[in-house]
C-alpha atoms as an extended CHARMM CRD file, in Angstrom:
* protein
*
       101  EXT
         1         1  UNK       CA             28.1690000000      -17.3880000000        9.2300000000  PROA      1               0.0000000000
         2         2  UNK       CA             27.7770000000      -14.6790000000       11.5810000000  PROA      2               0.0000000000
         3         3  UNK       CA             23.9040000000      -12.2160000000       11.7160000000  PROA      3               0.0000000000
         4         4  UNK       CA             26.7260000000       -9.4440000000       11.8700000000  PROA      4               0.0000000000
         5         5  UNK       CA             30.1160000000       -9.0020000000       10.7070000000  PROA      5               0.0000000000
         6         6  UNK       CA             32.8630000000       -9.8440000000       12.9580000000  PROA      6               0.0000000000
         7         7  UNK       CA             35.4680000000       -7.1900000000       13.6660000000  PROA      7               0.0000000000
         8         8  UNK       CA             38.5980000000       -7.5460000000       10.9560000000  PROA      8               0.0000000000
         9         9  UNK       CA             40.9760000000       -7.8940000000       13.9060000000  PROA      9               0.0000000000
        10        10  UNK       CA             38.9810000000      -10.9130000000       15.1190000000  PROA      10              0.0000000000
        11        11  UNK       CA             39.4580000000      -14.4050000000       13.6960000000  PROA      11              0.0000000000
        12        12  UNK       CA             37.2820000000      -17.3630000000       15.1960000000  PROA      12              0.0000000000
        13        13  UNK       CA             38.1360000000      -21.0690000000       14.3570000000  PROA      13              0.0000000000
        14        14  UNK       CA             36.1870000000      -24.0440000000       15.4200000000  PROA      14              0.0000000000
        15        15  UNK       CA             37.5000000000      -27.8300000000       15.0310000000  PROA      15              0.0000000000
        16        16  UNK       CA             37.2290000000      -31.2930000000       16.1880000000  PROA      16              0.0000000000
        17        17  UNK       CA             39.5390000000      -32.3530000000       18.7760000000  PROA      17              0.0000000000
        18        18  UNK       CA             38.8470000000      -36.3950000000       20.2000000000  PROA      18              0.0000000000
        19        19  UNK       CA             35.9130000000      -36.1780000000       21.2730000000  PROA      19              0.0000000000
        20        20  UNK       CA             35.9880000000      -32.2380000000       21.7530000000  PROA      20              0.0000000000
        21        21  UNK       CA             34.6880000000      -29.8320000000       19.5840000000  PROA      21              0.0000000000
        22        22  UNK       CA             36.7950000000      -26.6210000000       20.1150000000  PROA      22              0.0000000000
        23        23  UNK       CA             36.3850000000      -22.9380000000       19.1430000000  PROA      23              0.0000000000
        24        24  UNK       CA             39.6620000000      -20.5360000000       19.0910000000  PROA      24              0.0000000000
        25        25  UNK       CA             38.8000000000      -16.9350000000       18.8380000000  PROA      25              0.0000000000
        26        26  UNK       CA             42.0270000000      -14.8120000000       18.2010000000  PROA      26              0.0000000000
        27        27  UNK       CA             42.2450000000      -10.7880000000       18.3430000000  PROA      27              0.0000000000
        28        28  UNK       CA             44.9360000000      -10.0660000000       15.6330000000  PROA      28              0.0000000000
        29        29  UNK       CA             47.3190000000       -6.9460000000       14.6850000000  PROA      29              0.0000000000
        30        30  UNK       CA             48.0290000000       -6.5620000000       10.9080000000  PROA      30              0.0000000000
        31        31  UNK       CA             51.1820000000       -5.7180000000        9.3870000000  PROA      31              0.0000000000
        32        32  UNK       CA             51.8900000000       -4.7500000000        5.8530000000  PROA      32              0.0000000000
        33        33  UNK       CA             55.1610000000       -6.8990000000        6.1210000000  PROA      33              0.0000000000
        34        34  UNK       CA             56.7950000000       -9.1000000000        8.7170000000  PROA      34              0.0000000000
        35        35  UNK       CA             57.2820000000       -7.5280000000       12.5480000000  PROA      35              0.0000000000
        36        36  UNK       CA             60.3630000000       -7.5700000000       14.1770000000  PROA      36              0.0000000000
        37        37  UNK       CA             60.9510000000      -10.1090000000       17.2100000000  PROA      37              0.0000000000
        38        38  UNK       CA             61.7540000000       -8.1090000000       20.2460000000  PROA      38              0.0000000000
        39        39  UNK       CA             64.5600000000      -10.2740000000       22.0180000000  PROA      39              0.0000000000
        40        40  UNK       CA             66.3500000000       -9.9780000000       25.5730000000  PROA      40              0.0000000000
        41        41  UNK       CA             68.0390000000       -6.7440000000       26.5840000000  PROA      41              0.0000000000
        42        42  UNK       CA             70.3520000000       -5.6630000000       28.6300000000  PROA      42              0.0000000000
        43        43  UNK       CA             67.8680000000       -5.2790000000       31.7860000000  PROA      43              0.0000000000
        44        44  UNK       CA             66.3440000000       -8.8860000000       31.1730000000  PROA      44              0.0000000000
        45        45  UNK       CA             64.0440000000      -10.7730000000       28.2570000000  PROA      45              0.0000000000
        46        46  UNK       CA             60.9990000000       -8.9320000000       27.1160000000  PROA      46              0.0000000000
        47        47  UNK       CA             57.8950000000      -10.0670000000       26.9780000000  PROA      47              0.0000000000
        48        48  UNK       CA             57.6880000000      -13.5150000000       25.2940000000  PROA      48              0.0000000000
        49        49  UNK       CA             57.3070000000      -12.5900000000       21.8030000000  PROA      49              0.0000000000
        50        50  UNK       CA             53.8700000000      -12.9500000000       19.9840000000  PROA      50              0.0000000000
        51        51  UNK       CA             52.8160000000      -15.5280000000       17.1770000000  PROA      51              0.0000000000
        52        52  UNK       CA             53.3540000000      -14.4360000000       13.6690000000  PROA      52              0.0000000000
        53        53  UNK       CA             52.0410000000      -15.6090000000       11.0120000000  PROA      53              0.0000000000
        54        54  UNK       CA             50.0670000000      -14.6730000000        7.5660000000  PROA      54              0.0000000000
        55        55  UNK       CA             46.7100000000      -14.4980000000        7.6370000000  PROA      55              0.0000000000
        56        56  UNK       CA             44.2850000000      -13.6420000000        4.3710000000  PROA      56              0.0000000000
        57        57  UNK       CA             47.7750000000      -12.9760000000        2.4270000000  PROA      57              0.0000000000
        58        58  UNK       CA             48.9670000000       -9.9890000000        5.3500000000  PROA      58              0.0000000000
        59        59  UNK       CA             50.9860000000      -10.5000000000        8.1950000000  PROA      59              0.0000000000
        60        60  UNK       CA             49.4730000000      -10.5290000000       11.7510000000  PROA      60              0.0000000000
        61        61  UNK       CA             50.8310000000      -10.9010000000       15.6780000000  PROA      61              0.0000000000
        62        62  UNK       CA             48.5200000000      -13.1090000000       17.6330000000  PROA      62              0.0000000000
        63        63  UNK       CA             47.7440000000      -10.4780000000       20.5040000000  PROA      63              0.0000000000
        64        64  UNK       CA             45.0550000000      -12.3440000000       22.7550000000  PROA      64              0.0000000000
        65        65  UNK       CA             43.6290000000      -16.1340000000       21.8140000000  PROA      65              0.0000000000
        66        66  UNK       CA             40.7450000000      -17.7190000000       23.6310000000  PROA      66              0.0000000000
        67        67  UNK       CA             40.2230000000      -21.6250000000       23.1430000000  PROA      67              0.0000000000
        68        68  UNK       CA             37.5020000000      -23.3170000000       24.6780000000  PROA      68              0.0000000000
        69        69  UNK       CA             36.9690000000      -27.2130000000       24.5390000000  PROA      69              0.0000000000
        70        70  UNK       CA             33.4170000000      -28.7280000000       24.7330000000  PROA      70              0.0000000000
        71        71  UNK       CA             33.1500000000      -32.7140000000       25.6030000000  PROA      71              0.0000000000
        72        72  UNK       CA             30.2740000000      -33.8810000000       22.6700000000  PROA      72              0.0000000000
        73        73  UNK       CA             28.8220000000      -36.9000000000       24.5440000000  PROA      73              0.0000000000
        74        74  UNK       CA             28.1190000000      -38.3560000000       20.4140000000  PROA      74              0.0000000000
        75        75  UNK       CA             31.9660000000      -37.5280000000       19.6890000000  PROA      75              0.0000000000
        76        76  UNK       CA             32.9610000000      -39.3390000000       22.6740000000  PROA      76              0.0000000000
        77        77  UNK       CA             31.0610000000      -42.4650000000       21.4240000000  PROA      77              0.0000000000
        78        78  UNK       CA             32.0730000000      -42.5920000000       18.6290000000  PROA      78              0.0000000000
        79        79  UNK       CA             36.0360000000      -42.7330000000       19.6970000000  PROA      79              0.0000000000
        80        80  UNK       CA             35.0590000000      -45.4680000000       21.8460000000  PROA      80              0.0000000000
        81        81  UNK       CA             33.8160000000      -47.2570000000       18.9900000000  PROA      81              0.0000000000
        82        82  UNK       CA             36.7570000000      -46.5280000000       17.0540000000  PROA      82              0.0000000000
        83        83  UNK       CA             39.0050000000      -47.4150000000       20.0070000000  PROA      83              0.0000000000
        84        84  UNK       CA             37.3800000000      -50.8260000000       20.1740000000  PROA      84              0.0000000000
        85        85  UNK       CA             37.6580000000      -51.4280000000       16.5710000000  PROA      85              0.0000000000
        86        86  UNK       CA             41.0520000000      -50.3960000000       15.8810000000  PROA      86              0.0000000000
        87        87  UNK       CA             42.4180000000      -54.0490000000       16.9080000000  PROA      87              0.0000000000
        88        88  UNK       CA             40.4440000000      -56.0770000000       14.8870000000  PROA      88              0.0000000000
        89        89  UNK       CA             41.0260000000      -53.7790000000       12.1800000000  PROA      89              0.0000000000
        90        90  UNK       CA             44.7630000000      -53.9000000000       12.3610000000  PROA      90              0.0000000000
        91        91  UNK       CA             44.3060000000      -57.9450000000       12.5350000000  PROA      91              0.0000000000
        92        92  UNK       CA             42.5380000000      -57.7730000000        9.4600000000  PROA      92              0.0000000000
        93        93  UNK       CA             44.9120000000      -55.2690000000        7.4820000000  PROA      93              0.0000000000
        94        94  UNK       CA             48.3310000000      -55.1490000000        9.1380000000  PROA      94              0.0000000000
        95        95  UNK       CA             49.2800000000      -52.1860000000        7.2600000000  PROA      95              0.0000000000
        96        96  UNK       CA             47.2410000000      -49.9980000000        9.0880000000  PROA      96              0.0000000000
        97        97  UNK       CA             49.0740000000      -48.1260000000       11.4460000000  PROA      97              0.0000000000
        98        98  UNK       CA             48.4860000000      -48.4530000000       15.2180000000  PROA      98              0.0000000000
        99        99  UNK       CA             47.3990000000      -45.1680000000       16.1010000000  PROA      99              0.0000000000
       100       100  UNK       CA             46.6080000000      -44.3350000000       19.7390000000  PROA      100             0.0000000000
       101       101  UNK       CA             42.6680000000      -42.7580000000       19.5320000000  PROA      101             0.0000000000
C-alpha cells in the first residue's frame, strides 16, 4: 500500500465513520507476552495505563495514536439519503430496526 515500508512499530488504519472517512495511525511497543498494568502507589496513581492488546499474534502497548476525521461531501449525501429513506423503509418492513443514521 505504501512506495516504502512503514516502520514495524507503526500501524495505520483507515475506516468509514458517518459521513467521515478516518485514518488512525498508532506507534506501538511489542511484547513477547502480556505487560504488566502499573496501578496507583503510595505517592498517587501513575500514569493512566496504556492500551493492550495483540496485534499480528504479539502483544503491544498503544504508546501514541493519531486519528484524524475528514467530512466526504459524497459520504455525507449519501447518509442523508439513507436518513430520508429509513422511514419509509421501516413502513414497508417493520422488522427493520430503527437505527439512528
Amino acid at each position: 500500500m505504501f512506495s516504502s515500508k512503514l516502520p514495524e512499530d507503526l500501524a495505520v488504519q483507515f475506516h468509514i465513520e458517518g459521513s467521515y472517512i478516518v485514518v488512525s495511525v498508532y506507534a506501538l511497543q511489542y511484547h513477547s507476552s502480556p505487560p504488566q498494568q502499573k496501578h496507583g502507589n503510595i505517592l498517587g496513581s501513575s500514569k493512566s495505563p496504556l492500551k493492550v492488546c495483540q496485534y499480528k499474534d504479539k502483544y503491544v502497548s498503544v504508546l501514541n495514536e493519531i486519528v484524524v476525521k475528514s467530512l466526504d461531501p459524497k459520504l455525507e449525501s449519501v447518509m442523508e439519503c439513507l436518513k430520508k429513506a429509513t422511514p419509509q423503509c421501516q413502513l414497508t418492513c417493520p422488522t427493520l430496526p430503527s437505527k439512528s443514521w
